[in-house]
Backbone as CSV, one residue per row, in Angstrom:
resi,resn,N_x,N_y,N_z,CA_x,CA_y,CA_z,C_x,C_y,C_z
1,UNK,180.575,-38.657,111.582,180.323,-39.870,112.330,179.679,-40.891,111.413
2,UNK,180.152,-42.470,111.623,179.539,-43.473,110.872,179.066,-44.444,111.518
3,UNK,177.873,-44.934,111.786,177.540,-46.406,112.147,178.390,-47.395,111.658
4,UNK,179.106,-47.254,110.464,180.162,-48.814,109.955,181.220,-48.288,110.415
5,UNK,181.833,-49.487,110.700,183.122,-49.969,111.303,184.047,-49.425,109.686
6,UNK,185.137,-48.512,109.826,185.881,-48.595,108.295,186.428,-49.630,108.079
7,UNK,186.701,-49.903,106.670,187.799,-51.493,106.221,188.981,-51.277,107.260
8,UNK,189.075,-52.593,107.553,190.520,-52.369,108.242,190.642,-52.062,109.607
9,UNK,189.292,-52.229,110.163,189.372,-51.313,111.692,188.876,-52.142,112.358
10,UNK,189.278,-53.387,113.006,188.445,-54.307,113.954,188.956,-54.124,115.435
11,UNK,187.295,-54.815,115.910,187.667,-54.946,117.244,188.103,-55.638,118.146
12,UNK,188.198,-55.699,119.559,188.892,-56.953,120.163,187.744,-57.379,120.581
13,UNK,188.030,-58.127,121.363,186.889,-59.182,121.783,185.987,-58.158,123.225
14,UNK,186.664,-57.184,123.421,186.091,-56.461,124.354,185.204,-55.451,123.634
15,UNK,185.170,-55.305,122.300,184.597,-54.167,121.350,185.094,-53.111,121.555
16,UNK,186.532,-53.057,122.102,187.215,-51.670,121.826,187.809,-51.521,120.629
17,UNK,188.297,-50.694,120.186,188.872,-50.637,118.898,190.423,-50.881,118.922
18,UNK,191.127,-51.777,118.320,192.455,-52.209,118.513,192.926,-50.975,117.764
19,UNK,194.665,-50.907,118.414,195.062,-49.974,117.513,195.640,-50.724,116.565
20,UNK,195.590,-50.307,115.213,196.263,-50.489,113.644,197.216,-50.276,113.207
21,UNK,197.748,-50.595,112.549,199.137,-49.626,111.734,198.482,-49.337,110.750
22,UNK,198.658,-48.547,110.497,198.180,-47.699,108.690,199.260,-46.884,108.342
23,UNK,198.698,-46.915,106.821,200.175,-46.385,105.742,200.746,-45.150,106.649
24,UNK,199.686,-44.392,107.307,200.584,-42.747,107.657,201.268,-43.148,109.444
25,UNK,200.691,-44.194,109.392,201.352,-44.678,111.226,200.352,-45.280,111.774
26,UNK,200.637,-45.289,113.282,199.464,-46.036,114.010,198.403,-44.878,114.339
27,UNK,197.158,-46.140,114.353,196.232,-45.239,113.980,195.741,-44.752,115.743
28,UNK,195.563,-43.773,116.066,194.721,-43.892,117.678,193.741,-43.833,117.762
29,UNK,193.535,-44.279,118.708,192.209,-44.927,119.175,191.731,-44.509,120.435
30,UNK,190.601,-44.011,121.019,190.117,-43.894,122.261,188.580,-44.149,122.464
31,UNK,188.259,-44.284,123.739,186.959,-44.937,124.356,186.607,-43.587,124.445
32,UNK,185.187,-42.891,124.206,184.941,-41.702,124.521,183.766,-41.621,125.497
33,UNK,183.004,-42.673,125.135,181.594,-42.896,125.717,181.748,-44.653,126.053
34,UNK,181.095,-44.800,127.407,180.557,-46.288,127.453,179.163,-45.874,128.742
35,UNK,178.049,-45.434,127.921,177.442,-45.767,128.183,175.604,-46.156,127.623
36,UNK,174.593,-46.668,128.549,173.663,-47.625,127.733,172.738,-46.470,127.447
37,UNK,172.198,-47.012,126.147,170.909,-46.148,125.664,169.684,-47.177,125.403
38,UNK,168.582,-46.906,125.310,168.044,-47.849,125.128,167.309,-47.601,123.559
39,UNK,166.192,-48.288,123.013,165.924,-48.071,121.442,165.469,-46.726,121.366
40,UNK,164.804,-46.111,122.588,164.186,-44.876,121.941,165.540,-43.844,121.661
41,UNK,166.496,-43.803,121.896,167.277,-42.593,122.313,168.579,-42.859,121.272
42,UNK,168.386,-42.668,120.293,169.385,-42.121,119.130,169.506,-41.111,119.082
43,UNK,168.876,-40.322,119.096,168.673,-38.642,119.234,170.042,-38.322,120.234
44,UNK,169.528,-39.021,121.345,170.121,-38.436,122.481,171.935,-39.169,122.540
45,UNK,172.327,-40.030,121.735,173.112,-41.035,121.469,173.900,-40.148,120.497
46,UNK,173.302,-39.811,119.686,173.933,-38.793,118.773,174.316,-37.264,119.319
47,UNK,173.299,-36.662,120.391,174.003,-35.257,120.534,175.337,-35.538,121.447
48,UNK,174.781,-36.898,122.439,176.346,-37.012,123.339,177.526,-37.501,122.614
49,UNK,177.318,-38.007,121.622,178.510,-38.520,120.639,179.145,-36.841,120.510
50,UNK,178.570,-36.254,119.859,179.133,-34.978,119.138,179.381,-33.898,120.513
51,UNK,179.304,-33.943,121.484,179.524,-33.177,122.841,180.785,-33.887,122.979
52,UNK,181.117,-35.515,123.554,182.145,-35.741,123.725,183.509,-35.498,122.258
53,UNK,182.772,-35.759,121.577,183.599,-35.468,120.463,184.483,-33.910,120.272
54,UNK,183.464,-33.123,120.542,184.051,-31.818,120.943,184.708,-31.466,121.984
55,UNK,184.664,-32.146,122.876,185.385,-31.836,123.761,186.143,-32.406,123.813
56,UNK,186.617,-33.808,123.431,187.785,-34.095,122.818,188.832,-33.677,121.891
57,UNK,187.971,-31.982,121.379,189.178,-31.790,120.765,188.903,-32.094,119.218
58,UNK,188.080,-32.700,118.465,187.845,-32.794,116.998,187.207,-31.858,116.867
59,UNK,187.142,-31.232,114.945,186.910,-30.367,114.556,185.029,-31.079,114.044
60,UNK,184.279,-29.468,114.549,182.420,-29.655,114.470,182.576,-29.847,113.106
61,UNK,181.455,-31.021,112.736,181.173,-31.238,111.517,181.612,-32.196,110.471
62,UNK,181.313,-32.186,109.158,182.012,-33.458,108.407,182.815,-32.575,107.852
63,UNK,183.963,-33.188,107.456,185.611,-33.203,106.456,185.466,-33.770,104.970
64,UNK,185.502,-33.153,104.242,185.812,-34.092,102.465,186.848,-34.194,102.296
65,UNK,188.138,-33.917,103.614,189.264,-34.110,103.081,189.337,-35.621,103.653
66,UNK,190.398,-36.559,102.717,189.994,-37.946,102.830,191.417,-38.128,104.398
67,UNK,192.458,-37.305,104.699,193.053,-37.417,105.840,192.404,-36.464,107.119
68,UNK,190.892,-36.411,106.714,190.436,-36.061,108.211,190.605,-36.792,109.145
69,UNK,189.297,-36.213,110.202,189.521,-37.012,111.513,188.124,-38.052,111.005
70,UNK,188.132,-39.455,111.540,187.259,-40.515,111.133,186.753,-40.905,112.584
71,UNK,185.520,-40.376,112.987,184.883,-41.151,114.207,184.199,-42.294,114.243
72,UNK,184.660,-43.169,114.583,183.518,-44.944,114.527,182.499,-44.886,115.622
73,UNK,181.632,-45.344,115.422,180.916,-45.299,116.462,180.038,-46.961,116.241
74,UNK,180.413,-47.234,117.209,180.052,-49.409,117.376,179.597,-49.490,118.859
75,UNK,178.246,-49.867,118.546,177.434,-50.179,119.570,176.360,-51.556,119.178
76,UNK,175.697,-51.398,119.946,175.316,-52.693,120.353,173.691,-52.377,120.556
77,UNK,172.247,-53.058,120.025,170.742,-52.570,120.660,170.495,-54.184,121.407
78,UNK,169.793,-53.776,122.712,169.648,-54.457,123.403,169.138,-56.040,122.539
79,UNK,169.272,-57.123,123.366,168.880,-58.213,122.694,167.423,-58.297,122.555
80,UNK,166.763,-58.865,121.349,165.252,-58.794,121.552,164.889,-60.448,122.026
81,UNK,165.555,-61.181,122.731,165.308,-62.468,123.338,165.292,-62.107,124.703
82,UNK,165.395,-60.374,125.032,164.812,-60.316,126.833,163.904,-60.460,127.010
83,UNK,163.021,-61.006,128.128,162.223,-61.571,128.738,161.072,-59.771,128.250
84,UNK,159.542,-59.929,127.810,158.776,-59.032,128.059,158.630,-58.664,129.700
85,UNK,158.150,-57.250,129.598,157.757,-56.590,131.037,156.594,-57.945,131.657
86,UNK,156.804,-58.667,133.035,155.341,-58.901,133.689,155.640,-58.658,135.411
87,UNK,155.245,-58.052,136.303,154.660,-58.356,137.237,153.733,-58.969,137.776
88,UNK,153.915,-60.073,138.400,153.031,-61.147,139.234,152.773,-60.702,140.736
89,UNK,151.721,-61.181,141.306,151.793,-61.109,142.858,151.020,-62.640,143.364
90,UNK,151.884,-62.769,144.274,151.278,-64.212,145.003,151.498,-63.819,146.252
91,UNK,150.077,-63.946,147.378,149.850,-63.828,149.085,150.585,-65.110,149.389
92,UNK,150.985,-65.045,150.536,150.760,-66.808,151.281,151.583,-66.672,152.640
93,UNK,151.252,-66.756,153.459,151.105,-66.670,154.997,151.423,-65.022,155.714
94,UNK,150.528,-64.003,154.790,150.238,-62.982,155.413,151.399,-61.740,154.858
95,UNK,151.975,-62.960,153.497,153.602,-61.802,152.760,153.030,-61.790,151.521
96,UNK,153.250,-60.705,150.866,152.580,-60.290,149.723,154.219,-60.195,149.089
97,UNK,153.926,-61.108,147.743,155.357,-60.950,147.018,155.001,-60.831,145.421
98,UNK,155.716,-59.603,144.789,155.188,-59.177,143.497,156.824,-59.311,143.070
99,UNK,156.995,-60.160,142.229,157.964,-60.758,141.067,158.108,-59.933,139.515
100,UNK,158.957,-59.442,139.586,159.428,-58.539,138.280,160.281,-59.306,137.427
101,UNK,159.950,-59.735,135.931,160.328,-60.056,135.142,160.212,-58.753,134.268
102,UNK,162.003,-58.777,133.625,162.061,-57.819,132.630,162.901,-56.379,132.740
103,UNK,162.530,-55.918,132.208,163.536,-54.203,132.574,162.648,-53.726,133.244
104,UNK,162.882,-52.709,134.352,162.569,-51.499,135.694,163.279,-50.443,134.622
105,UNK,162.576,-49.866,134.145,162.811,-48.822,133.076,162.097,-47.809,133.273
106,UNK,161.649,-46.667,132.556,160.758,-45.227,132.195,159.291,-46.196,131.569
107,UNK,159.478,-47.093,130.482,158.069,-47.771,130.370,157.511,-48.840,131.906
108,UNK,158.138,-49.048,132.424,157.880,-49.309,133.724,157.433,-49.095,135.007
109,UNK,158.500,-48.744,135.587,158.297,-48.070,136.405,156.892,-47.602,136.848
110,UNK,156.004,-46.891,136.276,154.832,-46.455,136.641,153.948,-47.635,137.580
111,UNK,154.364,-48.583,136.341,153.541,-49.974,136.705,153.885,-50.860,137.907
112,UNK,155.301,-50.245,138.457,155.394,-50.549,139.659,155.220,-49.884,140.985
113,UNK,155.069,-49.121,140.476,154.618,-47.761,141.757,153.582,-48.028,141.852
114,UNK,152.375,-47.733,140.888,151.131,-47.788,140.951,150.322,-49.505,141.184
115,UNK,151.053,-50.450,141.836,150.760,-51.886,142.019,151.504,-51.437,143.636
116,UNK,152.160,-50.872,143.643,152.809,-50.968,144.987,151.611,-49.715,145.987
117,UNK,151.168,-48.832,145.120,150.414,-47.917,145.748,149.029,-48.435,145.918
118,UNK,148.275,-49.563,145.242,147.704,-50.152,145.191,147.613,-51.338,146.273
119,UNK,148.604,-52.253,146.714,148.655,-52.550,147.740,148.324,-52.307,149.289
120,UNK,149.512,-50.917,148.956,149.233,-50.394,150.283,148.034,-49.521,150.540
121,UNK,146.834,-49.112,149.648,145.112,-49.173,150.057,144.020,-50.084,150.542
122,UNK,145.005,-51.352,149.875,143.920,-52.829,149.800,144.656,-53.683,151.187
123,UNK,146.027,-53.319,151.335,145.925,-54.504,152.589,146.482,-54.019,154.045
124,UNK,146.284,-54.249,155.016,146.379,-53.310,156.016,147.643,-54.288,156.495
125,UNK,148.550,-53.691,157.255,150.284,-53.746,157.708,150.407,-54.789,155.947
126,UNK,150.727,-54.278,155.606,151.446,-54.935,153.878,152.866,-55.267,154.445
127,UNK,152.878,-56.198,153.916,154.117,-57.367,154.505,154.781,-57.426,153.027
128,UNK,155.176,-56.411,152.071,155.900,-56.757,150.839,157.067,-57.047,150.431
129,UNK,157.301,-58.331,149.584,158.397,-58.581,149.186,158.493,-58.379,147.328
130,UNK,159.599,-57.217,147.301,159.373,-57.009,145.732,160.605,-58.270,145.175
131,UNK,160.121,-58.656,144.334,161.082,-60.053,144.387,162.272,-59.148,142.673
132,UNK,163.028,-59.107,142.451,163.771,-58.689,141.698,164.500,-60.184,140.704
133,UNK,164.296,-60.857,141.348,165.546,-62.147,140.784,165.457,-62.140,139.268
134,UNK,164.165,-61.932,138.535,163.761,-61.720,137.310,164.136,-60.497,136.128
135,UNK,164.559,-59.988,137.279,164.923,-58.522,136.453,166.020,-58.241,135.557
136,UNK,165.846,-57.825,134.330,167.333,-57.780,133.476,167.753,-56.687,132.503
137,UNK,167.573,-55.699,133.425,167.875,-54.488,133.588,167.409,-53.104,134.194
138,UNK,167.844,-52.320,134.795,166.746,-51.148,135.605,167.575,-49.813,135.020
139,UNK,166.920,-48.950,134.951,167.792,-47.637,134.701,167.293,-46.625,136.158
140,UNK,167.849,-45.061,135.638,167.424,-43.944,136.679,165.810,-44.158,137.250
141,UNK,165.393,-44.333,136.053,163.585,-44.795,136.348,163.448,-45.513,137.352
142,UNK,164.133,-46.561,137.050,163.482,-47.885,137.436,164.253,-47.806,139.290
143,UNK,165.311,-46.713,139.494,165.871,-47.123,140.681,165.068,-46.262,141.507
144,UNK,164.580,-44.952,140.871,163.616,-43.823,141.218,162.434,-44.595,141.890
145,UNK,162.126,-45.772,140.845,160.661,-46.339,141.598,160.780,-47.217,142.723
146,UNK,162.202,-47.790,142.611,162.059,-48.376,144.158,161.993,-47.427,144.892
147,UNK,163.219,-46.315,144.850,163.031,-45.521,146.093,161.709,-45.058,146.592
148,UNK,160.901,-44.647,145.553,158.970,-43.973,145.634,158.782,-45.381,146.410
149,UNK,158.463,-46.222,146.331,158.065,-47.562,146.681,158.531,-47.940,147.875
150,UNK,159.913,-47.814,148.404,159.994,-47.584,149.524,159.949,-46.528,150.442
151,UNK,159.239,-45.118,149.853,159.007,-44.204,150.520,157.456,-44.035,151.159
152,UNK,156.692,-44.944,149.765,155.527,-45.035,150.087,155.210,-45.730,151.011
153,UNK,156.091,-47.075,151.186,155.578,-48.140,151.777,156.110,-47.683,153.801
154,UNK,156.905,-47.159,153.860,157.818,-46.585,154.616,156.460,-45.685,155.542
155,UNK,156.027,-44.701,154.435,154.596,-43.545,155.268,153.522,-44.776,155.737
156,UNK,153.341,-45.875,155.356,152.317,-46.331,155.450,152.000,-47.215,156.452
157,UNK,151.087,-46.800,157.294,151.170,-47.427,159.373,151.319,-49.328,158.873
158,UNK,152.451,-49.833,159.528,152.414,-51.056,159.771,153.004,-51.596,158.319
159,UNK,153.418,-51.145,157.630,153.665,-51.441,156.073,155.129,-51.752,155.697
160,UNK,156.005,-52.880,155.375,157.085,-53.382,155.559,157.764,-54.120,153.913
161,UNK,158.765,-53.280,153.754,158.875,-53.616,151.869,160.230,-54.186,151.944
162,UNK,160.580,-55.368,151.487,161.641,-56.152,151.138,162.721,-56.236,149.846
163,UNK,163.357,-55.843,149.538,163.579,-56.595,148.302,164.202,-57.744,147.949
164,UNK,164.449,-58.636,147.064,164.723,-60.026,147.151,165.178,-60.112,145.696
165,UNK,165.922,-61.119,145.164,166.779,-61.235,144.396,167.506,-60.234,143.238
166,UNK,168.353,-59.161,144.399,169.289,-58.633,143.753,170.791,-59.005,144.450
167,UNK,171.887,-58.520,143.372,173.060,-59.414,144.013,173.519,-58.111,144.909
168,UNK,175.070,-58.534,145.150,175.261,-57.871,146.463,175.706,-56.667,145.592
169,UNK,176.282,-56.515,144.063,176.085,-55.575,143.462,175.448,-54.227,143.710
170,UNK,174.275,-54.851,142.961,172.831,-53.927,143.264,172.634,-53.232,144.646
171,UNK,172.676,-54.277,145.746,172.388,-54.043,146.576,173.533,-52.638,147.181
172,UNK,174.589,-52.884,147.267,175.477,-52.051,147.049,175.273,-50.522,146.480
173,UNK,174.427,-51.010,145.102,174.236,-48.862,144.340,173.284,-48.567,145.158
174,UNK,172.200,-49.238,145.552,170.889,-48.851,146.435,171.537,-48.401,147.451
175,UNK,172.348,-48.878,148.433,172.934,-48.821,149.617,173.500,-47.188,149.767
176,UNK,173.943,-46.611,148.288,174.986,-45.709,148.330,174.185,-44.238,147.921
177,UNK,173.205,-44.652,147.321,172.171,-43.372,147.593,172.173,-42.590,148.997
178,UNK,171.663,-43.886,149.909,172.231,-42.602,151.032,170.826,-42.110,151.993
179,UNK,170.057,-41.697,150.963,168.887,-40.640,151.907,167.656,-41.541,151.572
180,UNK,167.314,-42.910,151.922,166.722,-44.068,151.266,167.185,-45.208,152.252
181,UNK,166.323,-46.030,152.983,167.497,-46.996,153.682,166.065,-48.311,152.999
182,UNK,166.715,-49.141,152.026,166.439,-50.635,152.084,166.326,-51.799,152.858
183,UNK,165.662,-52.767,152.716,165.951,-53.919,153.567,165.617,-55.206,152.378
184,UNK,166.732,-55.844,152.308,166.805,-56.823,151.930,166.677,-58.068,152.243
185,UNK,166.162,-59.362,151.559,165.503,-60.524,151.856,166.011,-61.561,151.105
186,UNK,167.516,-62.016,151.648,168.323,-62.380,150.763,168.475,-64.223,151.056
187,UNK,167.112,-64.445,152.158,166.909,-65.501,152.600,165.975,-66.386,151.008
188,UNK,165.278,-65.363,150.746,164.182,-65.886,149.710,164.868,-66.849,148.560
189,UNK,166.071,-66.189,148.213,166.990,-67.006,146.805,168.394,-67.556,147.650
């Protein structure tokens, strides 16, 4: 496996790999993996490379023969012009609304549970709206903590949790969990 692209091997504008002609024929090409990692997880980027790879059928290990098999591997690390992690909260006529700028991630997450668990000690029937419109990206973590967040808020006498600017997307994967029921506040944006 190589992080560089070989001479001769470009992509389309979708970053798949076009197929080529080369001296012995056309060259093939397949998508094996599309999915996101974030900076910590090369490790983990690398064992699933070499799992799908095997199970695709290539031979374990490197080749010195120069007509081996050649795996590319072209990816992409998140942009560093995303917005840093902040949660805000602003009261005002008895609705408590905490605004997420940033990724709902594993470094996260905590920080939203534990502001949401925090709430619901300090204000009695909590009227919350978690405002999402800011958000620009969530993983397993980050969907884990809504659900905690609306489970918490859910046990808690008189306690009422919103969410607010996600598209009908989002709203949609939340929806399809299933054993979790949301309420959305799609008046706010």
């Amino acid at each position: 496996m190589t992080g560089n692209r070989p001479p001769g091997r470009p992509t389309s504008s979708s970053g798949e790999l076009e197929d080529q002609r080369h001296p012995e024929g056309p060259v093939e090409s397949a998508v094996l993996l599309d999915q996101a990692f974030d900076r910590g997880s090369l490790y983990a980027l690398r064992a699933t490379l070499e799992a799908h790879a095997s199970q695709a059928g290539l031979p374990e290990g490197r080749s010195a023969d120069p007509g081996g098999t050649v795996v590319t591997v072209d990816f992409a690390l998140p942009s560093p012009l995303r917005p840093a992690f902040k949660l805000t909260r602003h009261s005002q006529n008895g609705r408590t609304t905490l605004s997420l700028v940033g990724d709902l991630d594993q470094r996260t997450a905590p920080d939203v549970i534990a502001t949401v668990e925090d709430l619901i000690s300090t204000t009695k029937r909590l009227r919350l709206v978690l405002d999402l419109s800011g958000m620009t990206f969530w993983d397993s973590t980050g969907i884990t903590a809504l659900v905690t967040a609306q489970e918490h808020v859910a046990a808690a006498s008189g306690a009422t949790m919103a969410l607010a600017g996600l598209s009908t997307e989002h709203q949609g994967r939340l929806d399809s969990l299933g054993f979790v029921s949301f309420t959305y506040d799609n008046a706010s944006h």
